[in-house]
N, C-alpha and C positions, 0 to 999 in steps of 0.2 A: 427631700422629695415629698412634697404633698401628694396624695391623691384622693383623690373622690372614685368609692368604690359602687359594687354592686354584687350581692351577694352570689356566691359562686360555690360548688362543690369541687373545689378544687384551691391549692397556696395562694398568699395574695403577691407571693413573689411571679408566678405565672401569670397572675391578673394584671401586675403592674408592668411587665417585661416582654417584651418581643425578640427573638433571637432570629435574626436572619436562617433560613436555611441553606445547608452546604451540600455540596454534589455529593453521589455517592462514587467508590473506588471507580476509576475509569478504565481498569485492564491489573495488570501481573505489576508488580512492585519491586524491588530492592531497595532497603535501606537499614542506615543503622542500627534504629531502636523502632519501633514498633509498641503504641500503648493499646491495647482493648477496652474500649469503655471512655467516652467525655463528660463523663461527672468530674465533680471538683477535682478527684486525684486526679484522672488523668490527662487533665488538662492542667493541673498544676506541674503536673510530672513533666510532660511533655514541653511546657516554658522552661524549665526550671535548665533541664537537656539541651534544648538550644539555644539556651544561654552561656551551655559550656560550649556551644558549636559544634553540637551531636544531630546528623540526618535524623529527624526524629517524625513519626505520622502517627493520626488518633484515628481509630476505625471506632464508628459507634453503630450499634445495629437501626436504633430510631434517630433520636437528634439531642445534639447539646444540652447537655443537663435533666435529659428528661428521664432519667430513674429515679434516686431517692435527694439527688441533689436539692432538687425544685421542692423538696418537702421537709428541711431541714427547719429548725427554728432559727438557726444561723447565727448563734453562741459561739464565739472562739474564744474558748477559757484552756487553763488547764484546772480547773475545778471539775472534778468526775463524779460528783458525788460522797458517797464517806469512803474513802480508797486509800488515802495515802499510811493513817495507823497499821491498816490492814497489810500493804505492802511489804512495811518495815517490817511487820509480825513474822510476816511469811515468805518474804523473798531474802530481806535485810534490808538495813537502811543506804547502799551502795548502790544494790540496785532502784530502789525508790526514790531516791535522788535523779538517777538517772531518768526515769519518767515524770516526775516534774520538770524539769530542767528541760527536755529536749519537748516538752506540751509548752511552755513557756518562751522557748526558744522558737516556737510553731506561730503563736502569738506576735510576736515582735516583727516576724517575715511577713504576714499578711500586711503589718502599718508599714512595711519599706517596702512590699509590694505596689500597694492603695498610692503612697506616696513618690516613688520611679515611675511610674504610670498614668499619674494624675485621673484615676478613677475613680468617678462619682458614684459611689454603693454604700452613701451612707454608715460609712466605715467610722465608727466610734468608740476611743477607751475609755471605758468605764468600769466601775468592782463588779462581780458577779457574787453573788450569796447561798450559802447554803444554809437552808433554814429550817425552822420548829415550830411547832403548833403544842407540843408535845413537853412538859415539864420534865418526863421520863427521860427524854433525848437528848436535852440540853449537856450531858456529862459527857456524852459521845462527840457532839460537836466540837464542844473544850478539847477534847484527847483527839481531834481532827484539826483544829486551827493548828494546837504544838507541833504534831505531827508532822503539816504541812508547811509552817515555820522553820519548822528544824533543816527540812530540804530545801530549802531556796527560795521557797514560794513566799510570796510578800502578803500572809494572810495573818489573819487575828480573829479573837472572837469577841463580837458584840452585839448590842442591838439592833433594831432596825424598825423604823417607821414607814408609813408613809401607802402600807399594804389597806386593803378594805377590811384586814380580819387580823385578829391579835397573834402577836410569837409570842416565845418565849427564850429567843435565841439563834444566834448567825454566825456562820462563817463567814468572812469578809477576805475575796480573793481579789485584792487591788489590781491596776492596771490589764483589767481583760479587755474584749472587744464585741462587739456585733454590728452588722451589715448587711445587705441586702444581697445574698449569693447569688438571684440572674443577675443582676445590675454588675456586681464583679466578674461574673465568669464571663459576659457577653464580650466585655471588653479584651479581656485575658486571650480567649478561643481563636480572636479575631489575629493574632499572632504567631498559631502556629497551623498547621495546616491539617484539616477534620474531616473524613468524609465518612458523611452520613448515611444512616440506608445502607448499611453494609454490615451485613451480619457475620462474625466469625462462627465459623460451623465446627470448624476443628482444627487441632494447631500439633503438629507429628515435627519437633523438634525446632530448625531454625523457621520452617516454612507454617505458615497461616493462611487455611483455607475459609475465604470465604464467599458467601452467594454473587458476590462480584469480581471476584479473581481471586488471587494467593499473591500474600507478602513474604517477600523471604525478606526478613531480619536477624541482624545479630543479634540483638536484644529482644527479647518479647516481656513486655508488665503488661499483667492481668489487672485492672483496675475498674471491674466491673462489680464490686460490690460482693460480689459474693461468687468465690474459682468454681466457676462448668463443669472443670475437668476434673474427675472424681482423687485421677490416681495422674502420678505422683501426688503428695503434698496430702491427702486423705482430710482437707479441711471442712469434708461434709462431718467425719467425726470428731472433730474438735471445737464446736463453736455449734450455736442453734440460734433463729432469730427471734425477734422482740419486736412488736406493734405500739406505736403509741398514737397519741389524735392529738389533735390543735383545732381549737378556732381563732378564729380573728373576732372582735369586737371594734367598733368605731366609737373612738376613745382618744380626746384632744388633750390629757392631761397627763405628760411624759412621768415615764417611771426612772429613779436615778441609777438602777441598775438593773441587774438580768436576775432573776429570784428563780429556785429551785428546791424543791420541797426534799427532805427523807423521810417525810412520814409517809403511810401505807394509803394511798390513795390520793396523797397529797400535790400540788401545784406549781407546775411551771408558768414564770408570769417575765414578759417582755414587752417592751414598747418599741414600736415602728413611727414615723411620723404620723400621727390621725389616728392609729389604731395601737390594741392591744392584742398580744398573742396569750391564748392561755391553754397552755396543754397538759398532759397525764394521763390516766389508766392504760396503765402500760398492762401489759401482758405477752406472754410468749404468744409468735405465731398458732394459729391453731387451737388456740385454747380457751377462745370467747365461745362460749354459746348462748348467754341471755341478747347478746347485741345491747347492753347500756351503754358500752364506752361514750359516744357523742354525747346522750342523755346526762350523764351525770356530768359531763362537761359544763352543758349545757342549761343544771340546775345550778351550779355552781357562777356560773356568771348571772343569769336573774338575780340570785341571792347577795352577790356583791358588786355586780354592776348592773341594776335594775333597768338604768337609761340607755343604755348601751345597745344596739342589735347587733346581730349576728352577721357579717359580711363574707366570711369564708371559710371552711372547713376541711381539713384535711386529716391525712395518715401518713406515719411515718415506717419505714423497716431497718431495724439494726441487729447488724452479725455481733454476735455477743462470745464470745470466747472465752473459754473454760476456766483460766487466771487472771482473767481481766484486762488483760495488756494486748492492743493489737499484731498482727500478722505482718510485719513490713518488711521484707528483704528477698533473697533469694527460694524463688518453690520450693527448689527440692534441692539434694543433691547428688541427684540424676538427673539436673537441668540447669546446672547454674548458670548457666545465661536466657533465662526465664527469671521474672519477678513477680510478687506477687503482693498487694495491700487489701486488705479487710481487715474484719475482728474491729471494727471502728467501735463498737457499743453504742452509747447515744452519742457522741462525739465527733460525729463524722467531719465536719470543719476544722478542727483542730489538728484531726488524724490524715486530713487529706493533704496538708500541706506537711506535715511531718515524713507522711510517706514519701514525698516528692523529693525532699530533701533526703532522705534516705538512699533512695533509688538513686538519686541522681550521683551522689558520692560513690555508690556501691559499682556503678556504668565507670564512670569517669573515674576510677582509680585514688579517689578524694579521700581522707580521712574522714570516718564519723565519728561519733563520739558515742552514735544512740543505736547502731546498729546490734551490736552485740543483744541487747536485751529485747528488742524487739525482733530478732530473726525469728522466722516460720519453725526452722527447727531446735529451737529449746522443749523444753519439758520441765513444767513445775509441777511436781507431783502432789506437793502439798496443797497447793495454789489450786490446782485441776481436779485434781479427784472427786470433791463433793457434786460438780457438774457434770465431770463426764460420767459418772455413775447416774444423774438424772437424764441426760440424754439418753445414754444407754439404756433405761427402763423404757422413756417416753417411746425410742423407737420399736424396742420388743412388742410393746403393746398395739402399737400402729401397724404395725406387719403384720399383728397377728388377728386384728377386732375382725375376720370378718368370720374366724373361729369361734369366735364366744359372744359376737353381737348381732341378737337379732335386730334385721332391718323393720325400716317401715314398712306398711303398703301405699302405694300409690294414692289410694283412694282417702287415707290417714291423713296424706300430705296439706296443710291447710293454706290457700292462695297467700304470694309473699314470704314463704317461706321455704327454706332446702331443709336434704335429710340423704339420709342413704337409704334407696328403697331395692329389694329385691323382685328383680322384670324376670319369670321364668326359673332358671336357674343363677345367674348373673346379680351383681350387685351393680347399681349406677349412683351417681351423684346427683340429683335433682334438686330443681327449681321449680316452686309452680308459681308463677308469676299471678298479677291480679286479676287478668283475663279466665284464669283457669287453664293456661298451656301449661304444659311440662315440658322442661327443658333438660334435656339429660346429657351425661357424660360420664367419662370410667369413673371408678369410685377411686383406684387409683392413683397415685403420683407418678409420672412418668419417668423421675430421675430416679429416686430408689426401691418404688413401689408401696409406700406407706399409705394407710388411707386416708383419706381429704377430709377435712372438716368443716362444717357449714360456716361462715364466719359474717349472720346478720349485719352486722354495723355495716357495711360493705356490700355484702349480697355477694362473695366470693366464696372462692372454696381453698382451704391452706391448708399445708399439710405443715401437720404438729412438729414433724421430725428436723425437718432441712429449711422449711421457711417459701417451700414455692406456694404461688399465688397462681390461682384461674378464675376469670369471670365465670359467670354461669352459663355458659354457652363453651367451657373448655377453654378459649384463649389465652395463652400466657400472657401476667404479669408481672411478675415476678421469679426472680431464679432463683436457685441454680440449675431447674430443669430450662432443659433447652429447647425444650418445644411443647405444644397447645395438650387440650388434656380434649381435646373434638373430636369424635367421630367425621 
């Protein structure tokens, strides 16, 4: 797929892709299974289900793929970064095995997906690399090739050309993939039945209420990225989310695979046909306050791709979970006929078709193989601890800043920028736009009440704790809050 772009604030997967729109729920429902959420899970989920010849419906609140799907880099590896040494360290090599195996197994179902389908999404295998800039690093990569050798994975360590900047060392995860996620999901969606514009507001066992009626299902999968509902399943305290950026560059000279940096600021690099994806400065929700992320993106291709412009820019969100291993099986167990997939990390393409396959054996009575180590209710304590004790502080301190942090004043606030300013007695979340308006809202998170932080790169307001997003005018963009932070 060629295209001739034009630069946009927004994926060039939504600049190249049109997804028809589908009706919203037309009245009261019954049916078998029931998915929340048309991102990749749950639309993978949901084929995957009426494949087995499971009544199965997709309620999305907005439309097809429009959460974090549409902003994926669109990697399907089972390359996670340095993970699999670490695994073995810490779980054993039993279970790490099992997590390569069943990410690799995720892999092979996308190319027998693309191929029973004949779906044009520029579906391509190719090695994916885990790489170094860094002399210091290169030992760790070696003790990560083995690693990931030892379990099944068809990797090694070696060099690699062909970058604009020097290594000094790669992991080489042969036989991965990448593709163009609207261009596959449009296809995929068009097969099971989705209706849009219909927000789930709350779901009180088999029944799901929402702004457009209630479904009562046997089954209910939560595949909205990040579970609303606090309790069962308590996965606001188990996992916290992760920001990252991409731009696109227009760039005719293909790269022969998918490049991923572990150095500490370092670079994610992919090719699409005509262009280049380059992304990084990751950081936890909540936790930017200079606003450089795009910037140093942004220095970074000048410097090594000087001819190059800028054609699209985006952001990404990932639920990041305490021992590294996603959420995929049964809520709770005081709801086992409820499901649930997050904890994706950066990973989300890999994980979303793994969930599906999960879910879809765990419904239909199938044997898994990968169920066990991905269930919601394990506990790796070794694995968890150094996380949930960071969560655990980041949130104390958020509940607590309006005790020990003096706010701005209004008059402080300089055009272009937020802050938390004290009106009266009251704390608010403000915007002073370049006009000189002030735009305000609670200081506030409406899901567990943590307070908001300014998040320039954006012009949004996130909260450090859980990962929700608010425009500056209050509107939700992000969850797991479920509703706007507006006056």
């Amino acid at each position: 797929m060629e295209h001739k772009f034009k630069e946009k604030n927004k994926s060039i997967w939504s600049m190249t892709t049109h997804l028809p729109p589908r009706d919203p729920l037309p009245g009261n429902l019954t049916v078998e299974a029931a998915v929340i959420g048309a991102g990749m899970a749950g639309i993978l989920t949901a084929y995957l289900l009426q494949k087995q010849g499971v009544d199965v419906v997709v309620l999305e609140a907005d439309q097809v793929a429009s959460g974090q799907t549409k902003n994926t880099t669109a990697k399907i590896t089972s390359q996670h970064g340095i993970i699999y040494h670490d695994l073995i360290k810490k779980l054993g090599k039993q279970k790490a095995a099992a997590y390569a195996l069943a990410n690799e197994a995720a892999v092979r179902a996308y190319g027998e997906i693309v191929a029973e389908e004949k779906i044009e999404c520029d579906f391509e295998r190719l090695p994916s690399y885990l790489y170094t800039t860094q002399p210091s690093m290169t030992a760790k990569l070696e003790q990560e090739a083995k690693a990931a050798s030892a379990l099944g994975i068809p990797a090694h360590f070696t060099q690699i050309h062909g970058l604009p900047f020097e290594t000094v060392g790669a992991v080489c995860f042969e036989g991965q993939a990448q593709f163009h996620p609207l261009a596959f999901i449009k296809h995929l969606s068009q097969k099971v039945t989705v209706y849009e514009g219909t927000r789930v507001l709350k779901v009180k066992k088999h029944m799901i209420f929402t702004d457009r009626g209630t479904v009562n299902a046997g089954h209910v999968i939560f595949a909205s990225h990040y579970p609303f509902l606090n309790l069962p399943g308590m996965f606001f305290a188990r996992q916290h989310q992760d920001r990252s950026y991409v731009l696109c560059l227009d760039h005719p000279d293909k790269l022969d695979g998918m490049f991923y940096s572990v150095d500490k600021d370092g670079l994610s690099l992919r090719w699409i046909p005509g262009a280049l994806l380059l992304g990084g400065s990751s950081h936890r929700t909540g936790k930017n306050t200079a606003g450089g992320e795009y910037q140093r993106l942004k220095k970074a291709a000048k410097q090594y791709y000087p001819d190059s412009r800028i054609i699209a820019r985006w952001s990404a969100q990932d639920c990041m979970p305490h021992d590294d291993i996603p959420f995929i099986g049964r809520y709770s167990v005081f709801r086992p006929y409820w499901y649930v997939a997050t904890g994706f990390k950066k990973w989300g393409m890999t994980s979303s078709m793994l969930s599906a396959m999960i879910i879809r054996d765990l419904i239909c009575g199938l044997e898994s193989p990968y169920a066990k180590l991905f269930c919601p209710q394990r506990f790796h304590i070794r694995a968890s601890l150094p996380s949930l004790m960071a969560d655990m502080g980041e949130s104390v301190v958020s509940l607590t800043k309006g005790a020990f942090h003096l706010p701005l004043r209004a008059v402080d606030l300089k055009e272009g920028h937020g802050g938390i300013i004290r009106i009266g007695l009251k704390r608010y979340a403000c915007y002073k736009d370049e006009k000189g308006i002030l735009h305000k809202t609670s200081a506030r998170c409406p899901h567990l009440g943590c307070e908001l932080k300014w998040n320039p790169a954006e012009r949004t307001w996130d909260c450090p704790c859980h990962g929700s997003r608010f425009d500056y005018d209050g509107n939700l963009i992000d969850n797991p809050a479920q509703k706007g932070n507006a006056f």
